[in-house]
KEDREN-814540 format. One record per residue (C-alpha): residue number from 1; x, y, z; residue in three letters. Coordinates in nm, 4 decimals. Each point is the difference from the previous one (the first is absolute). Example, Ala and Ser with C-alpha at 12.3 -4.5 7.8 and 13.67 -1.06 7.14 Angstrom:
REM residues 2
<r seq="1" east="1.2300" north="-0.4500" up="0.7800" type="Ala"/>
<r seq="2" east="0.1370" north="0.3440" up="-0.0660" type="Ser"/>
This chain:
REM residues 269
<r seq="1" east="-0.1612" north="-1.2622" up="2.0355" type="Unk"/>
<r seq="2" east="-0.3215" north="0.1452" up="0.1590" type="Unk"/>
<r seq="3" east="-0.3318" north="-0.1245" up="-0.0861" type="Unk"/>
<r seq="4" east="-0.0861" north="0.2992" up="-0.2073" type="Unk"/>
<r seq="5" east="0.3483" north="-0.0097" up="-0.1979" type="Unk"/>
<r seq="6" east="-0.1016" north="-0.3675" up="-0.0541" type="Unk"/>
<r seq="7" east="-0.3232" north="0.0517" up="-0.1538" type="Unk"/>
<r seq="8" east="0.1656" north="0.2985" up="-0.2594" type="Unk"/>
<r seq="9" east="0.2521" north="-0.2456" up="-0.0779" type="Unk"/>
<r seq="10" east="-0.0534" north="-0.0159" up="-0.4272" type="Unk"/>
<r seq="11" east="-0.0036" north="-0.3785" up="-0.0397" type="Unk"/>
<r seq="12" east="0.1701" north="-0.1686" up="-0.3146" type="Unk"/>
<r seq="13" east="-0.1785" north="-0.2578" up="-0.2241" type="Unk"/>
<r seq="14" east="0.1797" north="-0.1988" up="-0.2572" type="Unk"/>
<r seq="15" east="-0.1586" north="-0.1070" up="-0.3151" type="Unk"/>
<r seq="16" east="0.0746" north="-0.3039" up="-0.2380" type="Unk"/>
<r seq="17" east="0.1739" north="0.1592" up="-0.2933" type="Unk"/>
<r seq="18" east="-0.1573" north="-0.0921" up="-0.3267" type="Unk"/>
<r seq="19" east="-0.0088" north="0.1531" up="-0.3685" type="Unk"/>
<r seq="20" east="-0.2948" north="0.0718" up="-0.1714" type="Unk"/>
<r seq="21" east="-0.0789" north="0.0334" up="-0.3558" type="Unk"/>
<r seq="22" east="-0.3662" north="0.2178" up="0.0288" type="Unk"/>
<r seq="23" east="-0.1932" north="0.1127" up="-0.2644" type="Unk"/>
<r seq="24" east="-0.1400" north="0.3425" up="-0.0645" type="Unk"/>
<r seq="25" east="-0.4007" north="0.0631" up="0.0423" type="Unk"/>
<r seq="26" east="-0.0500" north="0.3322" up="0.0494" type="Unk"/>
<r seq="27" east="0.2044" north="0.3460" up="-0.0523" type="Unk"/>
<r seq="28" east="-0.1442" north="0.3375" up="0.2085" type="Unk"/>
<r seq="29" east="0.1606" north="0.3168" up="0.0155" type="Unk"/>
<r seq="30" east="-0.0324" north="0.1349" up="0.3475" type="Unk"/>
<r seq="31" east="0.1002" north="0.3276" up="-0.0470" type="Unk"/>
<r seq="32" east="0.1620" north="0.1386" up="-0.3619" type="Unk"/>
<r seq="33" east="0.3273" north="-0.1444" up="0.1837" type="Unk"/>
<r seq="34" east="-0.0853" north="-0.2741" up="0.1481" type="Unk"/>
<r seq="35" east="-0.1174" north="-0.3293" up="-0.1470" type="Unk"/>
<r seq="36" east="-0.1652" north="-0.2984" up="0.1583" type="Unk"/>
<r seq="37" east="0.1081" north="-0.3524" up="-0.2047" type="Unk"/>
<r seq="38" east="-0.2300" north="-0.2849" up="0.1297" type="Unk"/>
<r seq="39" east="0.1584" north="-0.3232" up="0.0065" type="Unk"/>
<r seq="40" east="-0.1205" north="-0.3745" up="0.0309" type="Unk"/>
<r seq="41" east="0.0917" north="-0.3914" up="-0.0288" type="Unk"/>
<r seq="42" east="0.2287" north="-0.1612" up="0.2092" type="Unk"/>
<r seq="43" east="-0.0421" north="0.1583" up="0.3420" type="Unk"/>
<r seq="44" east="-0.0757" north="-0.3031" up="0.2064" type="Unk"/>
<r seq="45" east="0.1436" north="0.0738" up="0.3219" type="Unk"/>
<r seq="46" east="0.1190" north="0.3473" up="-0.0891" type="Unk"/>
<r seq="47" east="0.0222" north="0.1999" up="0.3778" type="Unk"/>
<r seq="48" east="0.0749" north="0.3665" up="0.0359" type="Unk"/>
<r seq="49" east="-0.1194" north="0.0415" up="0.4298" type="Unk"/>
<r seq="50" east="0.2067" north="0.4033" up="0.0201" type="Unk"/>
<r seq="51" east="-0.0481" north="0.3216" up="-0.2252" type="Unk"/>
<r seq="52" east="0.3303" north="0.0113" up="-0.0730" type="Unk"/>
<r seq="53" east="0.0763" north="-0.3313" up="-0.1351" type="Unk"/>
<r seq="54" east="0.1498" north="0.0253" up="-0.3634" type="Unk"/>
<r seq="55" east="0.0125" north="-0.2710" up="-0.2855" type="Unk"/>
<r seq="56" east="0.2746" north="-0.0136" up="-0.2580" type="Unk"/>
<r seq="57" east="-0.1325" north="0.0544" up="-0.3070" type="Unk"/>
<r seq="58" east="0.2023" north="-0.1013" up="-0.3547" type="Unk"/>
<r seq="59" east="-0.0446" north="0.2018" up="-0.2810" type="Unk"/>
<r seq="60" east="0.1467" north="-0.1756" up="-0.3404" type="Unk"/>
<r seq="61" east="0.1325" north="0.1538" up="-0.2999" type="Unk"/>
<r seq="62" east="-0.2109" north="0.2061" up="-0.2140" type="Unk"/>
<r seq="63" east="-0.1687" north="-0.2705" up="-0.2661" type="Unk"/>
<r seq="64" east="0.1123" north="-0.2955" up="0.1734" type="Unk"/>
<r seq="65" east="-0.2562" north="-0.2067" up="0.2552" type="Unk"/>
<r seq="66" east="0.1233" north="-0.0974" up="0.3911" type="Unk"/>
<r seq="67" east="0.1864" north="-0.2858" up="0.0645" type="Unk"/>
<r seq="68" east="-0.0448" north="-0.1640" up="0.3651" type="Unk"/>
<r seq="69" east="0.3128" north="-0.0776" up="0.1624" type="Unk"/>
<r seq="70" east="0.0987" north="-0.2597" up="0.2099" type="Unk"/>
<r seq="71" east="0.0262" north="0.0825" up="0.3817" type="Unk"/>
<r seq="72" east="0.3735" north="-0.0521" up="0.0724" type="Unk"/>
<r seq="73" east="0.2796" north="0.0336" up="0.3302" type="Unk"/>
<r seq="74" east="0.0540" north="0.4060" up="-0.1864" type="Unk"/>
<r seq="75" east="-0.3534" north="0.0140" up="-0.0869" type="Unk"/>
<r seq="76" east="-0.1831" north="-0.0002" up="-0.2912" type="Unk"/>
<r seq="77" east="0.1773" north="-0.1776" up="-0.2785" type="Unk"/>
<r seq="78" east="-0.1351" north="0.0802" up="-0.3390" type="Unk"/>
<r seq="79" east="0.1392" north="-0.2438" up="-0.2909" type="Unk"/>
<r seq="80" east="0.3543" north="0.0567" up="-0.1910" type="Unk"/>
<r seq="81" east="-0.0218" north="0.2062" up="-0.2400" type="Unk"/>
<r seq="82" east="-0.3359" north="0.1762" up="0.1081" type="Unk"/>
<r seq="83" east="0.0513" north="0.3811" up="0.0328" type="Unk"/>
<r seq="84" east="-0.0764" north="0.0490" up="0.3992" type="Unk"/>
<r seq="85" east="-0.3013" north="0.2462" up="0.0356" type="Unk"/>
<r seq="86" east="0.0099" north="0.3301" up="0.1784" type="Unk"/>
<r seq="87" east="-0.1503" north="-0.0360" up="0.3508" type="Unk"/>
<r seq="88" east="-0.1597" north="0.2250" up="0.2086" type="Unk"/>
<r seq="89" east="-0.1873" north="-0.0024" up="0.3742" type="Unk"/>
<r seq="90" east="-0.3746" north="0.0977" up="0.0078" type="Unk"/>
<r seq="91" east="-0.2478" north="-0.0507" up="0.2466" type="Unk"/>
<r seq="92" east="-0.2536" north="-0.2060" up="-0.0077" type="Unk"/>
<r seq="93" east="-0.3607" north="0.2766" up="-0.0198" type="Unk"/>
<r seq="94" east="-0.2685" north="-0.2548" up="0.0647" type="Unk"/>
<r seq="95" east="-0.0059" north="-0.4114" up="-0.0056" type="Unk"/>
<r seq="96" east="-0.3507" north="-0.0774" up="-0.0415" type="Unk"/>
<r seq="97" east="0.0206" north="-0.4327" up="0.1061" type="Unk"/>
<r seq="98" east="-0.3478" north="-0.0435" up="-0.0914" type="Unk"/>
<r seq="99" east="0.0320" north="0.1570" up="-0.3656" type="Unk"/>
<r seq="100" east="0.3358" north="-0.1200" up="-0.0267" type="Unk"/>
<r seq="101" east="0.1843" north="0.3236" up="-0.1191" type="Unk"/>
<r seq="102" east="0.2598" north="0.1757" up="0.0703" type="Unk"/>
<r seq="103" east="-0.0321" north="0.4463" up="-0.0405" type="Unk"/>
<r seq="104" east="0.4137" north="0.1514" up="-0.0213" type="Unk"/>
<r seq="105" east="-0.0204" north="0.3790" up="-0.0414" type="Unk"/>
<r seq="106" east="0.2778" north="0.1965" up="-0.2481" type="Unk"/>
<r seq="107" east="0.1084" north="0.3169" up="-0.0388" type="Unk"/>
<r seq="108" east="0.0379" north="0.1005" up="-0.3436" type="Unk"/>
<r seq="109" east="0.2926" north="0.1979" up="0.0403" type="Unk"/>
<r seq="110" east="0.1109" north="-0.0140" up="-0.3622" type="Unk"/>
<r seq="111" east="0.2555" north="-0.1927" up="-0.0057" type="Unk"/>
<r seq="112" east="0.1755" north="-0.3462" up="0.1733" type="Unk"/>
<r seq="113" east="-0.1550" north="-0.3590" up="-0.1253" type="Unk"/>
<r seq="114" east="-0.2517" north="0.0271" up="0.2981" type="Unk"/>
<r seq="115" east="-0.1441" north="0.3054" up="-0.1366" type="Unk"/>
<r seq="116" east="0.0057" north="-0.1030" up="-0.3310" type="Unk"/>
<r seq="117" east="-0.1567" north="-0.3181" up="0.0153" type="Unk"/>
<r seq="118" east="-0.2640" north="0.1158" up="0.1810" type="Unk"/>
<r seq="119" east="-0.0819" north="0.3192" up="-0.2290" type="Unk"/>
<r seq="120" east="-0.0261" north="-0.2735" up="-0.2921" type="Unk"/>
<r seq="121" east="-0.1689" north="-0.2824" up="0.2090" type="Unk"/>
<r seq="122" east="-0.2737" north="-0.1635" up="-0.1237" type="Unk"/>
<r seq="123" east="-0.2840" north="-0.2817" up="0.0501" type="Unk"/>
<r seq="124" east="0.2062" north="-0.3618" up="-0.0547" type="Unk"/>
<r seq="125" east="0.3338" north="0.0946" up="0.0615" type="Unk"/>
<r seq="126" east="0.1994" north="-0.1342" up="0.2664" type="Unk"/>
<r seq="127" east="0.1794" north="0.0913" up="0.2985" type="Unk"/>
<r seq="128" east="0.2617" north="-0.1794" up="0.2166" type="Unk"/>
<r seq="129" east="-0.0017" north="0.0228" up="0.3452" type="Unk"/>
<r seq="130" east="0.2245" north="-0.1354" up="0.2917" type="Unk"/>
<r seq="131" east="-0.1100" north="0.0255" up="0.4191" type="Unk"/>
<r seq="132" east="-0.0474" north="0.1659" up="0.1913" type="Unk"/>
<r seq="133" east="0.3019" north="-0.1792" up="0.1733" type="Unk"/>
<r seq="134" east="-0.2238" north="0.1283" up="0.3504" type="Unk"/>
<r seq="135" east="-0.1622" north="0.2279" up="0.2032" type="Unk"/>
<r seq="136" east="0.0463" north="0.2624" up="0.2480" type="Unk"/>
<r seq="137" east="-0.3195" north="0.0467" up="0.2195" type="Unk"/>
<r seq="138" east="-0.0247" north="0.3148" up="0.2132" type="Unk"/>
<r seq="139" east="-0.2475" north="-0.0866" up="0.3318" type="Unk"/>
<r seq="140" east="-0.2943" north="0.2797" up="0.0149" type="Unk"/>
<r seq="141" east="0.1760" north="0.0600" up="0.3688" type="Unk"/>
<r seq="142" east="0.0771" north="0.3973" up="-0.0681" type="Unk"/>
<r seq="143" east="-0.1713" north="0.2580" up="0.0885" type="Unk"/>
<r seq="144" east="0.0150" north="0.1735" up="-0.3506" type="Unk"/>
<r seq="145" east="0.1692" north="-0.0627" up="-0.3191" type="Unk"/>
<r seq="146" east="0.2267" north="0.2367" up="-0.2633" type="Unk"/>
<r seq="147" east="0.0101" north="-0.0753" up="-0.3595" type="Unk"/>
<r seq="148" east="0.1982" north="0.2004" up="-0.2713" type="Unk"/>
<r seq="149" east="0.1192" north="-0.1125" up="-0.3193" type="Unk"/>
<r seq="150" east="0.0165" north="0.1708" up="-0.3780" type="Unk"/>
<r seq="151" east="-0.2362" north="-0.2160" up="-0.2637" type="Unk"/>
<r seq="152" east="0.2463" north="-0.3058" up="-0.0325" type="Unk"/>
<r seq="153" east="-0.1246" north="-0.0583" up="0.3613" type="Unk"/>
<r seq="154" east="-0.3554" north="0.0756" up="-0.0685" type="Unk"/>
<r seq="155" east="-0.1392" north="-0.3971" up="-0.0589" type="Unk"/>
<r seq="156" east="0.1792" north="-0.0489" up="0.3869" type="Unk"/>
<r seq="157" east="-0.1034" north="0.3060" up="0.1703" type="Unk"/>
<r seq="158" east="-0.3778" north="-0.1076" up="-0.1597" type="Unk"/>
<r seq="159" east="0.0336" north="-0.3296" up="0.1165" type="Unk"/>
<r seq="160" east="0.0756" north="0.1249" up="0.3391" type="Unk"/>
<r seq="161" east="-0.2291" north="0.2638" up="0.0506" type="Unk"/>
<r seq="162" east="-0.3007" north="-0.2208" up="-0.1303" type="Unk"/>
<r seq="163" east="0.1001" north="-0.3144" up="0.2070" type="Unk"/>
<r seq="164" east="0.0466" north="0.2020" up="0.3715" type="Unk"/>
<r seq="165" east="-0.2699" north="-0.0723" up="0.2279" type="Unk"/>
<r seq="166" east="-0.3275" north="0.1879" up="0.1433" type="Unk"/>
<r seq="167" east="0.1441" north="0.2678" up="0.2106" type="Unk"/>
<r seq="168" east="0.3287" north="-0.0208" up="-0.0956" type="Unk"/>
<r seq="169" east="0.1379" north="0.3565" up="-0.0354" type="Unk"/>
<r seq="170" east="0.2122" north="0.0805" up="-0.3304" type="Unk"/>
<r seq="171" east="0.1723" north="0.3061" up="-0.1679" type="Unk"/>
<r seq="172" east="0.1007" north="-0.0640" up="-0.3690" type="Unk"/>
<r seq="173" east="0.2289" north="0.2952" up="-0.1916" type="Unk"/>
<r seq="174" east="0.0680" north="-0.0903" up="-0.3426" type="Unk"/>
<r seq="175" east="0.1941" north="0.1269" up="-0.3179" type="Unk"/>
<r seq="176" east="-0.1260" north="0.0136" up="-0.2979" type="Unk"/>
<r seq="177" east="-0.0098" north="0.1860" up="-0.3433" type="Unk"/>
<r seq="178" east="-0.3284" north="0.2029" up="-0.0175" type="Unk"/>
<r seq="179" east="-0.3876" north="-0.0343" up="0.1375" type="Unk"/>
<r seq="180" east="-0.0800" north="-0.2472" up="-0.2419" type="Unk"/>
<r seq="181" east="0.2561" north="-0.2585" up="0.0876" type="Unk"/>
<r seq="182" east="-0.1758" north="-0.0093" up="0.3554" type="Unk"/>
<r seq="183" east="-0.1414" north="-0.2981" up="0.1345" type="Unk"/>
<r seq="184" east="-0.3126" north="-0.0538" up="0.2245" type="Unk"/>
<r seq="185" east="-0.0198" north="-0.3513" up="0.2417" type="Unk"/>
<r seq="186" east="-0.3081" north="-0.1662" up="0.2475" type="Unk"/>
<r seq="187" east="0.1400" north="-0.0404" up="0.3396" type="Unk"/>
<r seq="188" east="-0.1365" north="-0.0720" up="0.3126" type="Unk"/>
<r seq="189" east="0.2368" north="0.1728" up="0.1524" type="Unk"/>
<r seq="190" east="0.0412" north="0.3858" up="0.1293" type="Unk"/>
<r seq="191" east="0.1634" north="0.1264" up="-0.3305" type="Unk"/>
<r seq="192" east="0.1555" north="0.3818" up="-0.0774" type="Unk"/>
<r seq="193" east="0.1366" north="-0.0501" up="-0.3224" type="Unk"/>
<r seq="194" east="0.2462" north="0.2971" up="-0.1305" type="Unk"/>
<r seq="195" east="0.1033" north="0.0039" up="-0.3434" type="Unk"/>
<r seq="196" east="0.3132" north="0.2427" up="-0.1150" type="Unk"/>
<r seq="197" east="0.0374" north="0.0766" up="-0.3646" type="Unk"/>
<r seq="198" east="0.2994" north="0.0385" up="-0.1779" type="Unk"/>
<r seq="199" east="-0.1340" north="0.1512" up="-0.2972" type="Unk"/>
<r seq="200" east="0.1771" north="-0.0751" up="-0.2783" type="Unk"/>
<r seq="201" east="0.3364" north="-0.0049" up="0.1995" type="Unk"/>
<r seq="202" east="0.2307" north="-0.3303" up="-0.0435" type="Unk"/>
<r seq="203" east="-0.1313" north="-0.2689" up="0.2192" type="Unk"/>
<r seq="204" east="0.3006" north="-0.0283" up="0.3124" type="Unk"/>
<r seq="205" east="0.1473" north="0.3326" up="-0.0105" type="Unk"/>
<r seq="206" east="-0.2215" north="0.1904" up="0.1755" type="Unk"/>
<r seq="207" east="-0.0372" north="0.0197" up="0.4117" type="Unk"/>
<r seq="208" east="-0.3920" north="0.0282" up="0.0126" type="Unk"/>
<r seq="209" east="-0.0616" north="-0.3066" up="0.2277" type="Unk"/>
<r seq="210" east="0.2357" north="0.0695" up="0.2454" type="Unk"/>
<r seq="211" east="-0.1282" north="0.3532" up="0.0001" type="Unk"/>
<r seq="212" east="-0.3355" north="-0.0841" up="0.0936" type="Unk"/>
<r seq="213" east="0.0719" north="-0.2253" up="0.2394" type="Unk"/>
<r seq="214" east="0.1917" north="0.3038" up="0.1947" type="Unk"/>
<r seq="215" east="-0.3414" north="0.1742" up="0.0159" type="Unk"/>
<r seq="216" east="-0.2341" north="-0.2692" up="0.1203" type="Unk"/>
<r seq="217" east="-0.0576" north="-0.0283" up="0.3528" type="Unk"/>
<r seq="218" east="0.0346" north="-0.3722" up="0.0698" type="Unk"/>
<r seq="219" east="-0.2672" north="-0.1758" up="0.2873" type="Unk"/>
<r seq="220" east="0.1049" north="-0.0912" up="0.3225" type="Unk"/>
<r seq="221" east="0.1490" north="-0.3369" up="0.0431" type="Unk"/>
<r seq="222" east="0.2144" north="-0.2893" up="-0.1835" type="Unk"/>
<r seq="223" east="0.0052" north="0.0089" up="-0.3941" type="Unk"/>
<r seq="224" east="0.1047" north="-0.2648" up="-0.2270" type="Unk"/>
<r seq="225" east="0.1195" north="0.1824" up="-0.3457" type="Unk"/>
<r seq="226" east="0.0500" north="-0.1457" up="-0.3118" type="Unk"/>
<r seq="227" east="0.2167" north="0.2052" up="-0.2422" type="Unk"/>
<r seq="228" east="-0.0070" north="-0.0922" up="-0.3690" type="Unk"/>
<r seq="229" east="0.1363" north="0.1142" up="-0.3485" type="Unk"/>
<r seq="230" east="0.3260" north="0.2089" up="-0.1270" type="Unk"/>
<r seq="231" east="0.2919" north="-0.1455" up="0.2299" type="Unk"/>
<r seq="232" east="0.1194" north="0.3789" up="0.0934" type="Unk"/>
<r seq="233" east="-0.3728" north="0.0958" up="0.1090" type="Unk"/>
<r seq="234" east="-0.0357" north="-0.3078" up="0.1931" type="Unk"/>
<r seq="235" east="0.2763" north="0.0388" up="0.1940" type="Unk"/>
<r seq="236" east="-0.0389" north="0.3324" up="0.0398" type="Unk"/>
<r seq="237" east="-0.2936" north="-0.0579" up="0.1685" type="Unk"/>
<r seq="238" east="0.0640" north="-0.2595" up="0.1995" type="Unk"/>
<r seq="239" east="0.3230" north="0.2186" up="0.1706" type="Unk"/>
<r seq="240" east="-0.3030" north="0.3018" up="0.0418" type="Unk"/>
<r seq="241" east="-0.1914" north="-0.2511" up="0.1972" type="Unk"/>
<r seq="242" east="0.2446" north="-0.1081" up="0.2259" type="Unk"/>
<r seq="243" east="0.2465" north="0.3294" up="0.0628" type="Unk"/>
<r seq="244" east="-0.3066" north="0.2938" up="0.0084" type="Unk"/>
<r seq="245" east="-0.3017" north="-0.1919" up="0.1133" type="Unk"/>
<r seq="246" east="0.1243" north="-0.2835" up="0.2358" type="Unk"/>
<r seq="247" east="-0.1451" north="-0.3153" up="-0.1890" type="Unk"/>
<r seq="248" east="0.1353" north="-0.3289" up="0.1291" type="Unk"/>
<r seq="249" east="0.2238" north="-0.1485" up="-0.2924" type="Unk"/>
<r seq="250" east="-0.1354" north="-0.3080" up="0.0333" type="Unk"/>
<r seq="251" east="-0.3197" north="0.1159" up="-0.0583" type="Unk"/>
<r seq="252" east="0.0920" north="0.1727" up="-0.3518" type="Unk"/>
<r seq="253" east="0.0417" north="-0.2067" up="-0.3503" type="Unk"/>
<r seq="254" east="0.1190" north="0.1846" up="-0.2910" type="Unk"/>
<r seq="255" east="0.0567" north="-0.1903" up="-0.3164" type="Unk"/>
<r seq="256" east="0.1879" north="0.2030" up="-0.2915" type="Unk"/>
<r seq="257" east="-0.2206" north="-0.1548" up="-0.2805" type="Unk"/>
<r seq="258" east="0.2395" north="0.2136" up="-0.2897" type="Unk"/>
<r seq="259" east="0.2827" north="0.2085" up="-0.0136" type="Unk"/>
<r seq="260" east="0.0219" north="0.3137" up="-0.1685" type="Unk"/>
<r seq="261" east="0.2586" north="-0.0551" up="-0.3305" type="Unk"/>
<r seq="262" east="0.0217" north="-0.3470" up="-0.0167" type="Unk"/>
<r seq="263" east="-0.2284" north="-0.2046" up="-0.1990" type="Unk"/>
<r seq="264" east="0.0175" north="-0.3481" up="0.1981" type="Unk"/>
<r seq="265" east="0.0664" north="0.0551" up="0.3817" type="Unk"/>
<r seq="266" east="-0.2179" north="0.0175" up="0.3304" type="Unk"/>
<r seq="267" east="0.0378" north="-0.1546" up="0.3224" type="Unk"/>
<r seq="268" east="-0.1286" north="-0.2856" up="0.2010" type="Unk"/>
<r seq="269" east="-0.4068" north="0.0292" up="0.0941" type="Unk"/>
């Protein structure tokens, strides 16, 4: 491996793997679709070092308050007899370690137990949280970066774009539903931020990233692209990339955050 492969290389963290029953102190709708819940309480030691790291967040039956499980061999082990709470990944939006809270970002979507908890969350309830299990740190070794993602990968492609260096040079294209779902970020680095609008068409079925991305003219040199959101779009994307504008695979992450028709699936990110 060369020196300058070396230094690209993404470098892997692990975390200790705890759960977390946090309270919630403040609620802020971002855009009319997008909701801020502020959590705090026990989040000594609580790490998240890369953009894309994800927490697994339990969401318990409608009237009924979380149980924390025991940390097993299979996982977590929630007591017999104690209906096992829907899960889902989200990323972590900010960790402020001096204020001691904790900002997750939801789409509200309409329906699943993510989306519905968080269009009824309020001040005092709780939330319980597991990870993240680690971290996946991308060096700031390129010589520009791609982002693209739908709104489910809006609180990563934020994190990323507002945590790249002075100087560093970044192209951002993503999907969402109309001009008031977009979202505005301080970054130090060189930022041209696209946003596509689906406009009232269902979110995954349309082919607007992908066909934006055909008519940018990309800079000289080696990208590092991170691909997030509907599984179809992300891979979509990713095969784009590599077969019609040369990008090194190894260079090019795309996570499918959802898939389009089924309620509870996405793959690893």
């Amino acid at each position: 491996m060369s020196d300058l492969a070396a230094a690209r290389a993404p470098q892997r963290v692990r975390h200790e793997t705890r759960m977390r029953l946090l309270d919630v102190v403040g609620v802020a709708d971002i855009t009319p679709l997008m909701r801020r819940i502020t959590l705090s309480g026990d989040l000594v030691g609580f790490v998240s070092a890369g953009h894309a790291d994800h927490i697994k967040a339990f969401f318990p039956t409608p009237g009924t308050d979380p149980v924390v499980p025991v940390l097993g061999p299979n996982g977590a082990e929630f007591p017999e007899g104690t209906p096992r709470p829907q899960m889902r990944d989200y990323t972590p939006r900010y960790f402020d370690k001096a204020a001691n809270t904790l900002d997750i970002d939801f789409v509200l979507h309409g329906d699943g137990p993510a989306s519905s908890w968080a269009a009824q969350a309020t001040i005092g309830q709780q939330l319980l949280i597991g990870g993240p299990r680690g971290s996946m740190i991308v060096p700031p070794a390129y010589d520009w970066y791609l982002l693209a993602g739908d709104e489910t990968a809006l609180p990563a492609l934020g994190r990323r774009i507002e945590e790249l260096p002075k100087g560093a040079n970044v192209i951002a294209v993503i999907e969402v539903d109309n001009l008031a779902e977009e979202q505005r970020f301080k970054t130090k680095a060189d930022l041209t931020l696209i946003y596509v609008h689906r406009n009232g068409q269902p979110a995954g079925t349309t082919a607007l990233i992908l066909n934006k991305l055909r008519e940018l003219q990309f800079p000289a040199g080696e990208a590092h692209s991170y691909i997030a959101g509907e599984s179809a779009m992300s891979r979509a994307v990713r095969q784009f990339l590599e077969a019609e504008r040369g990008f090194n695979p190894e260079y090019i992450r795309a996570a499918g955050y959802w898939v389009l028709g089924e309620a509870d699936a996405h793959e690893p990110h």
